[in-house]
N, C-alpha and C positions, 0 to 999 in steps of 0.2 A: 799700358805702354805699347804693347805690342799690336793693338787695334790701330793705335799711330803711325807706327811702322810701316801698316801695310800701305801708308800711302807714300815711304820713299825710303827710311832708314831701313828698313831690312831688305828691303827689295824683293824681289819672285824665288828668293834664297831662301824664306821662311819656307816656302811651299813644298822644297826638296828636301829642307831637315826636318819637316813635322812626318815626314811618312816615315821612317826607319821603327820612330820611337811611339807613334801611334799604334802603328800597326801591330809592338810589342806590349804597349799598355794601355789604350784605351779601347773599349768595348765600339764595335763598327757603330756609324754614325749614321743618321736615316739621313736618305737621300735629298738633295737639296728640294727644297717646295716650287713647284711650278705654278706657273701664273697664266692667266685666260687671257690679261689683256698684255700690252705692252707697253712701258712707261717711256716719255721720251723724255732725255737727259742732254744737254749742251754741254758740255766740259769745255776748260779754257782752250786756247790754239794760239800761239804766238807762230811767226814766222821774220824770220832775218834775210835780208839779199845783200849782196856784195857780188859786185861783176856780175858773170853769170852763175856764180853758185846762191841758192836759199837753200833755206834750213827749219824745218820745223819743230816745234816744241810743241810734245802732248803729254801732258802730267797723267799717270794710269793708278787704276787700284788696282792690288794683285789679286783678291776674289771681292765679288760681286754674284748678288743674286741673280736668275735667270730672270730674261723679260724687261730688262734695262737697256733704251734706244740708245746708243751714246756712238754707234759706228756708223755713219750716217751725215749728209749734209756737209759741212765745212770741214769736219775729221778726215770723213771718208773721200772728201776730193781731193784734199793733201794729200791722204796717205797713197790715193791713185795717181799724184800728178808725179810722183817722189821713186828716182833711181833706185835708192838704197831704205831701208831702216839698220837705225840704229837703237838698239835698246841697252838696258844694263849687264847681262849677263847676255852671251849670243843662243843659241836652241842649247839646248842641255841635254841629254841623255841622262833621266834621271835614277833610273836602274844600274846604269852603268855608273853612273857617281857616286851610290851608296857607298860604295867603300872608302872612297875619301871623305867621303861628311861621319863617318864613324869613325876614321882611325884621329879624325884632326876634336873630332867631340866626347870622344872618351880621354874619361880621368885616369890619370895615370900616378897620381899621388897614394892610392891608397885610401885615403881619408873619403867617407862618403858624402855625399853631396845634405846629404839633414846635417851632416856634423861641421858642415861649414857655416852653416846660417847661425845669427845672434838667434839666441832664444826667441823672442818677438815674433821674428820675422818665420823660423821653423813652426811653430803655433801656428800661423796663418797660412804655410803655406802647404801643413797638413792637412788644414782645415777646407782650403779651397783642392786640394786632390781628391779629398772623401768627397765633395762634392760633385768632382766630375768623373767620380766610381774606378777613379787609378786610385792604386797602391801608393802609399807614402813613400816608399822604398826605392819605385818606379825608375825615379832619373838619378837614382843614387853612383851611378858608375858613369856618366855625364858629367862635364864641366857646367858651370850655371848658368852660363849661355845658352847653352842648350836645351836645357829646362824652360828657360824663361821664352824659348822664341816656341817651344811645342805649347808650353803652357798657355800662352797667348793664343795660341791660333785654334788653339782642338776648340775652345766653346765658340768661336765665332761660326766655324765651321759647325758644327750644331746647329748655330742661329739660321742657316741657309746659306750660307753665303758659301759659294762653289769656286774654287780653283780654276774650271775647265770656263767659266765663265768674265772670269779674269780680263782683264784688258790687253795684256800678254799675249794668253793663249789664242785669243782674236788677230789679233796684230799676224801673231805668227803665220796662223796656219791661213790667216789672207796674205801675206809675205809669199807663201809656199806658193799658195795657186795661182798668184800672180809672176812668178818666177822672179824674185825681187830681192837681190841682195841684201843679209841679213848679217850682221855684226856687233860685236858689245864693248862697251866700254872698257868691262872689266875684264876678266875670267874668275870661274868658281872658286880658282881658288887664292885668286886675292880676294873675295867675299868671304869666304870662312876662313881668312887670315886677318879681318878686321875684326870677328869675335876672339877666336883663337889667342890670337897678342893681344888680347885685353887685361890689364890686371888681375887679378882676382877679387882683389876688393870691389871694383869696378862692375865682375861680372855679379859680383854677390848683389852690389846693389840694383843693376839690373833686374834681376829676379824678385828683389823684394818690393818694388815699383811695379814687375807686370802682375802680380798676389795683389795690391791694391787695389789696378786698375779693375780687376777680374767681373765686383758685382756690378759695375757701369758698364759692360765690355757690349751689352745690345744696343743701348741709348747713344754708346759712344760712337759704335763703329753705323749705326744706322744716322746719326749726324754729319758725320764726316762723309759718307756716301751721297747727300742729299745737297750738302753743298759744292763736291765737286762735282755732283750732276747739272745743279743750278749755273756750274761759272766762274764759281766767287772764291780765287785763291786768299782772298786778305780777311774771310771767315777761317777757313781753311787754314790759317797761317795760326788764327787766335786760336783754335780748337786745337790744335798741334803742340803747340807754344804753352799750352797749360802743362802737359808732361814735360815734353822736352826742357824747359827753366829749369826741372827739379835736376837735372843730368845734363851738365852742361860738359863733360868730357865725352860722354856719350856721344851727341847732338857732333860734337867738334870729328870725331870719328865717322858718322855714320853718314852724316850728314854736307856739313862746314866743308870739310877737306874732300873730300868727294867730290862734289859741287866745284871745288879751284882747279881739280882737277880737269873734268870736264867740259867747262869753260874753256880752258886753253886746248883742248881736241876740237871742238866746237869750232875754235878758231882758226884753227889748222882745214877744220870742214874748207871754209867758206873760199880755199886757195885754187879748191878744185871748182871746174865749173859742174854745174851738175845739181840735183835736188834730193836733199836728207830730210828723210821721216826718222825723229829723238822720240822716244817715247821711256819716260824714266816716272818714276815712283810722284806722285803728284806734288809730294811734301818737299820736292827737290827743286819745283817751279812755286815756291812759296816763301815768303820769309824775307829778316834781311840777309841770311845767308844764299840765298836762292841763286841759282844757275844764272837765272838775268844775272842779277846783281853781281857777281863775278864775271858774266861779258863786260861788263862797263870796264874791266879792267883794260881791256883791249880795244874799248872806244865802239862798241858794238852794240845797239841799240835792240831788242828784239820788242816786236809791236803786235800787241795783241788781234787777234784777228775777229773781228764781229760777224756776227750770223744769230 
């Protein structure tokens, strides 16, 4: 599940709670693999105009391997032609966050995080922690959310796939050197306020869904990379759509309502004259819940851009 996420329900938010609790219980990770050549990758590009303001839409992954073409040609003219970006969360200072992603992700019932799982689910999820040489104990003083979004990301991050290589981290610090106003949708902490307010039964299930996803977690997320490399959101939407069905209050948080949201800022973009570079979680330009598909609420057309 959490291989899914990184292409829009968790957002670049995963990236900032896997370090607290990595860096207390898993063993340092080898450095992402580097590559001789360089692959080139197209990812989709929608663009909207009204008067003088457009708006661009670019669906991102939050890590990616090193050596992936994808900023470049019809991305890379948008993102140069464009006043502002707009992404999900605005630059983050994530040293200086730490303390609010530990005081909103520690449990504070008492009860440990094994002693909340149905038998079933604590069996597998012990099983998949021996395996990645943490302690079963590990995210015992954690809410399940928390567990489940470190647990998801620590083996991807194994498989290579680097943060600093992120579609984000790109954006950003080409934002920076072009002097380019940078802004987010959300802030951090309405992001771990959508885990946080989550039920508990809700987070429990969470956690037992990303323990499933776990022995597919290379095939899955090297799938998902290959076709928003190629373009193709309505592959993209069915690879997605396999988890997300099983967790549809999930999907409606993470996802669904997020998306009505944005839309209607989106819409509010388009009052000012001026050019926005969006770049949000790919899974967010996917679907029938998708970002599009919530402009139409507003009579607002976004058209994919060919290259």
């Amino acid at each position: 599940m959490m291989m899914k996420h990184l292409f829009g329900a968790t957002t670049a938010l995963a990236l900032l709670l896997a370090g607290p609790a990595m860096a207390q219980t898993a063993p340092a990770r080898a450095p992402a693999a580097t590559t001789a050549t360089t692959v080139d990758a197209d990812p989709a590009l929608w663009v909207i105009k009204r008067g003088d303001a457009t708006v661009y839409l670019f669906g991102t992954v939050h890590v990616l391997k090193p050596g992936l073409s994808w900023f470049d040609e019809e991305v890379k003219a948008a993102f140069d032609r464009s006043d502002r970006v707009v992404l999900e969360l605005p630059d983050v200072d994530e040293k200086a966050s730490q303390p609010l992603v530990l005081k909103l992700a520690t449990d504070t019932s008492g009860v440990p995080l094994t002693k909340k799982l149905p038998e079933a689910d604590r069996v597998a999820y012990e099983k998949a922690m021996a395996g990645l040489g943490i302690p079963a104990a590990a995210f015992d003083q954690f809410e399940p959310w928390f567990a489940a979004v470190n647990l998801g990301l620590i083996p991807v991050l194994k498989l290579g796939y680097d943060p600093n290589s992120g579609a984000e981290k790109v954006l950003l610090a080409a934002a920076k050197q072009s002097g380019k106003r940078v802004a987010g949708f959300e802030t951090l902490e309405q992001q771990l306020g959508y885990f946080d307010s989550m039920p508990e039964r809700l987070q429990v299930k969470y956690l037992g869904e990303t323990v499933k996803d776990l022995p597919k977690a290379g095939e899955t997320i090297d799938k998902m990379v290959a076709q928003w490399a190629k373009g193709d959101p309505d592959a993209l939407d069915k690879t997605l759509n396999d988890g997300l069905n099983a967790q549809p209050e999930l999907a409606k948080i993470l996802l669904a309502d997020r998306n009505k949201r944005w839309a209607a800022v989106i819409d509010d973009m388009l009052n000012t004259p001026g050019t926005t570079f969006v770049a949000v979680g790919a899974g967010h330009l996917a679907g029938k819940d998708s970002v599009q598909k919530q402009l139409k609420r507003y009579r607002i057309t976004a058209t994919r851009v060919t290259y």
